[in-house]
C-alpha positions as CSV (number, residue, x, y, z in Angstrom):
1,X,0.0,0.0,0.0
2,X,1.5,3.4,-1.0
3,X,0.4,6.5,0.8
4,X,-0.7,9.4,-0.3
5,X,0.8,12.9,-0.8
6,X,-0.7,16.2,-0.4
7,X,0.3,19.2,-2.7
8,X,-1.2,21.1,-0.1
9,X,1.4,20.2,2.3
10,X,4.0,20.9,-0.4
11,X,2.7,24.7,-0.3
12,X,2.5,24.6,3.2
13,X,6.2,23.7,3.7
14,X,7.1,26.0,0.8
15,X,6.3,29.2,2.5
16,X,8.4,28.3,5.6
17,X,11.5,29.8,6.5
18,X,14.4,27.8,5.1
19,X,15.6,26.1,8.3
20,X,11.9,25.3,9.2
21,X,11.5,23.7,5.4
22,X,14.5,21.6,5.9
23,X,13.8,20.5,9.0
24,X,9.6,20.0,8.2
25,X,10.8,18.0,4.5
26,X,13.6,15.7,7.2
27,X,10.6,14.7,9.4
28,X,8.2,14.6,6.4
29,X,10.0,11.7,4.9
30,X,10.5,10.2,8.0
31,X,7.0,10.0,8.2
32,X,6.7,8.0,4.7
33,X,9.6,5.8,5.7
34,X,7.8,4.7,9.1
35,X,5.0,3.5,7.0
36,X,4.5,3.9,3.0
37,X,0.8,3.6,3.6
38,X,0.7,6.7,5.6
39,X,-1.6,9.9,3.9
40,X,-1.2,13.2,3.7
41,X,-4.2,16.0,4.6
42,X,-4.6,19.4,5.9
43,X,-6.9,20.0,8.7
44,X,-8.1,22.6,10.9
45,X,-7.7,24.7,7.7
46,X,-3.9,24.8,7.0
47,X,-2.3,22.4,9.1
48,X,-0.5,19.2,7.9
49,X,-1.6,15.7,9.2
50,X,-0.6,12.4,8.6
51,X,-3.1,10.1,8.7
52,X,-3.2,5.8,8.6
53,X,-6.6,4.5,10.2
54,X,-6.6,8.0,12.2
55,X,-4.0,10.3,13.2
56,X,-0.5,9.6,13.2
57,X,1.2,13.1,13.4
58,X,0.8,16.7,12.4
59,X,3.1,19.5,11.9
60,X,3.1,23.4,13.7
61,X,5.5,26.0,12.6
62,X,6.3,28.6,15.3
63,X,8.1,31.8,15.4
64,X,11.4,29.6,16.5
65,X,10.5,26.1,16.2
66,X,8.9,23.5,14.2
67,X,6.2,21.2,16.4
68,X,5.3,17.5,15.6
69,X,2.3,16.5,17.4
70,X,2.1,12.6,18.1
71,X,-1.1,11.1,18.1
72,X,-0.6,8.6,20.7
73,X,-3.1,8.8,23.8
74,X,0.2,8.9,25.6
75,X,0.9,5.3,25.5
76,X,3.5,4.9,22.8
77,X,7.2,4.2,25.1
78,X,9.3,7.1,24.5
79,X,12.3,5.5,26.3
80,X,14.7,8.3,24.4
81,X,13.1,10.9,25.5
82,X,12.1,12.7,22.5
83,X,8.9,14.3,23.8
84,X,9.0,18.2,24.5
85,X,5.3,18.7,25.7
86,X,2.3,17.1,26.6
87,X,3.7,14.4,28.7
88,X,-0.2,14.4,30.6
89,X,-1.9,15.0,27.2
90,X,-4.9,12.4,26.9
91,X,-4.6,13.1,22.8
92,X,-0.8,14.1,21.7
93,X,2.1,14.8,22.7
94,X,4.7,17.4,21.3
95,X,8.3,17.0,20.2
96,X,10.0,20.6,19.4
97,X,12.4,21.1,16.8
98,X,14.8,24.1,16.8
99,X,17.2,25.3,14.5
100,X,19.9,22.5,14.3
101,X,18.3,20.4,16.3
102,X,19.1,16.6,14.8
103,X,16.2,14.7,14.1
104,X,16.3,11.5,16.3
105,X,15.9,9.0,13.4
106,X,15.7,5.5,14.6
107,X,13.8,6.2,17.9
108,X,11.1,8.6,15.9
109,X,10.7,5.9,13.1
110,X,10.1,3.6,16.3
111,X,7.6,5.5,17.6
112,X,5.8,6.4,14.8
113,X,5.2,2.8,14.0
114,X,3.9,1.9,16.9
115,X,1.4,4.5,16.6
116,X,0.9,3.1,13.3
117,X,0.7,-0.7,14.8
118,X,-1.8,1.1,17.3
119,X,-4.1,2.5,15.0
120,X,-4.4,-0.9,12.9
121,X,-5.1,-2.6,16.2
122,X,-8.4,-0.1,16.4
123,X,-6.5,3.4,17.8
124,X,-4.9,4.2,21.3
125,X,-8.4,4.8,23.1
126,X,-9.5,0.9,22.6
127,X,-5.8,-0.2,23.6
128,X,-5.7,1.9,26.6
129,X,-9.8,0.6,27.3
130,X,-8.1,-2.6,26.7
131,X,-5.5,-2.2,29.5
């Protein structure tokens, strides 16, 4: 299964500062390579999402930063320690990249396939209902 891709979220990338469009096109195929089946959508008007039987991720560009949201009910492991924000979230939790940060790749591509797995298995709120 190939996922989809969004020219919308090309645009949406394209009008970012340079640094934020490197570091937004990294993660972006980061995404893809976690999962080929994994779509691409905007929602909430403009933002990015990622989407594989419901959310995987979503993108936020700030003034000095560049926010992934992780679609995990909080239950994905982050042994690595990757998450900026959110730690209490019932719905997502936040990892913030700055300028130069390095993007984690093997523990990200770990955790976004788990929220894949999760998903397929029926999405974190029947998984936690389930524990």
């Amino acid at each position: 299964m190939t996922g989809s891709r969004d020219p919308r979220v090309d645009a949406w990338i394209a009008a970012l500062p340079d640094w934020q469009r490197s570091m937004s096109t990294a993660l972006r195929e980061l995404i893809h390579e976690a999962d080929p089946g994994i779509d691409e959508t905007i929602k909430r008007t403009t933002q990015p999402y990622f989407v594989l039987d419901g959310n995987v991720c979503a993108f936020l560009a700030a003034k000095d930063h560049v926010n992934l949201f992780l679609y995990d009910g909080a239950i994905v492991p982050d042994p690595a320690g990757l998450i900026t924000a959110g730690h209490d979230n019932q719905t997502a939790r936040t990892i913030a990249f700055r300028r130069g940060d390095p993007i984690p790749r093997e523990p990200l591509l770990a955790m976004l396939r788990q929220i894949v797995a999760n998903n397929r298995a029926g999405g974190w709120r029947r998984i936690k209902a389930r524990g």
